[in-house]
N, C-alpha and C positions, 0 to 999 in steps of 0.2 A: 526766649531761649528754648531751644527744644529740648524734650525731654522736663521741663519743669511744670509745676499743676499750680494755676491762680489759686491763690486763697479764697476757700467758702463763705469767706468772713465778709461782711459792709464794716461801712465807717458807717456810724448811725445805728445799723441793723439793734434790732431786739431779737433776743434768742432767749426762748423755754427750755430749760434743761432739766430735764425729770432726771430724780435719782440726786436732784444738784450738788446736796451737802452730803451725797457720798464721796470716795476718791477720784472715779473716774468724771465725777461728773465738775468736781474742783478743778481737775487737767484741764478737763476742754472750756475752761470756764477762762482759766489762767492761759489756755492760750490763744481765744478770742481778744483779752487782751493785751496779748505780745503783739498779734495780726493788726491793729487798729488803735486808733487815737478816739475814740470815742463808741460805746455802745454797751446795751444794757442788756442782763441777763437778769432774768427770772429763774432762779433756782427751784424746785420744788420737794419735797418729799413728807413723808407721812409723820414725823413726830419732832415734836418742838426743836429749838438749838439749846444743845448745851454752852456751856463758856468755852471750849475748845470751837466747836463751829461757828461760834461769832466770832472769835479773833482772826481765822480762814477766811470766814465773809467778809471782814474789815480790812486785809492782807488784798482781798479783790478791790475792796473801793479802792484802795492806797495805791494800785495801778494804775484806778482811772477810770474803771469802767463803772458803772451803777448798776448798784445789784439789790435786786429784789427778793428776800425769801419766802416763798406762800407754803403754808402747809396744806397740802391735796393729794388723796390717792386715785393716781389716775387707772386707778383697774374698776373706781365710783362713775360713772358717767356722768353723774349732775353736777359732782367735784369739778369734774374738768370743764365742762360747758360756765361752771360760776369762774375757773380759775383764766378761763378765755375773755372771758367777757371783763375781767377786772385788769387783768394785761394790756386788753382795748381801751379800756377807760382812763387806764394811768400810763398809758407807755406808747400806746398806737400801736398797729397792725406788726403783727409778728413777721420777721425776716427768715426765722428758723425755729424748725424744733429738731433739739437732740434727747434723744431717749437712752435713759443712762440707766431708765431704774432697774430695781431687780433684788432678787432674797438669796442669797449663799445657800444652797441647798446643794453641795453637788454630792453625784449620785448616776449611777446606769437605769436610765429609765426603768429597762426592767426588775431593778432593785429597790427603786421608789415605793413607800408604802402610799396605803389611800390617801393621807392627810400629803405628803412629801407631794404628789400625783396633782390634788387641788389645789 
């Protein structure tokens, strides 16, 4: 139909969502599995899950989809080269990466102190 845009999404695909077990990276997680009948997501982000983001992560299995959470910060370069390579090893070759991560800091550049800045 014109005017309509195919889905990003595979049936199958594997997809890295850094940022995962934040909000937005739960959306695009929750909606890979609306788009598809089978495919796995690799969540990623820098500190453990609490009991609130395991019952969100379990809320993903209970769609369908398989989901994986690795703790890695990808702004580590060895991090993410270890967190690729174990993606490879248990999931096979990635379909997608969505990059969701990121720190609340808002602020007008020019208001940013040093630490805000790095």
């Amino acid at each position: 139909l014109p005017g309509t845009v195919a889905s990003p999404w595979q049936d199958g695909g594997v997809y890295l969502i850094t940022g995962g077990a934040g909000g937005l990276g739960r959306i695009v997680a929750r909606e890979i599995g609306a788009s598809v009948g089978n495919a796995t997501v690799v969540l990623t982000g820098r500190s453990p899950l609490d009991e609130q983001r395991r019952r969100e992560l379990n809320a993903l299995r209970a769609s369908g989809l398989t989901v994986d959470y690795q703790r890695a910060d990808v702004a580590d370069r060895n991090a993410v080269a270890r967190l690729f390579d174990d993606v490879a090893d248990n999931h096979g070759p990635l379909t997608g990466i969505v990059h969701s991560a990121g720190l609340v800091a808002d602020n007008y550049l020019i208001r940013k102190d040093p630490e805000e800045l790095a």
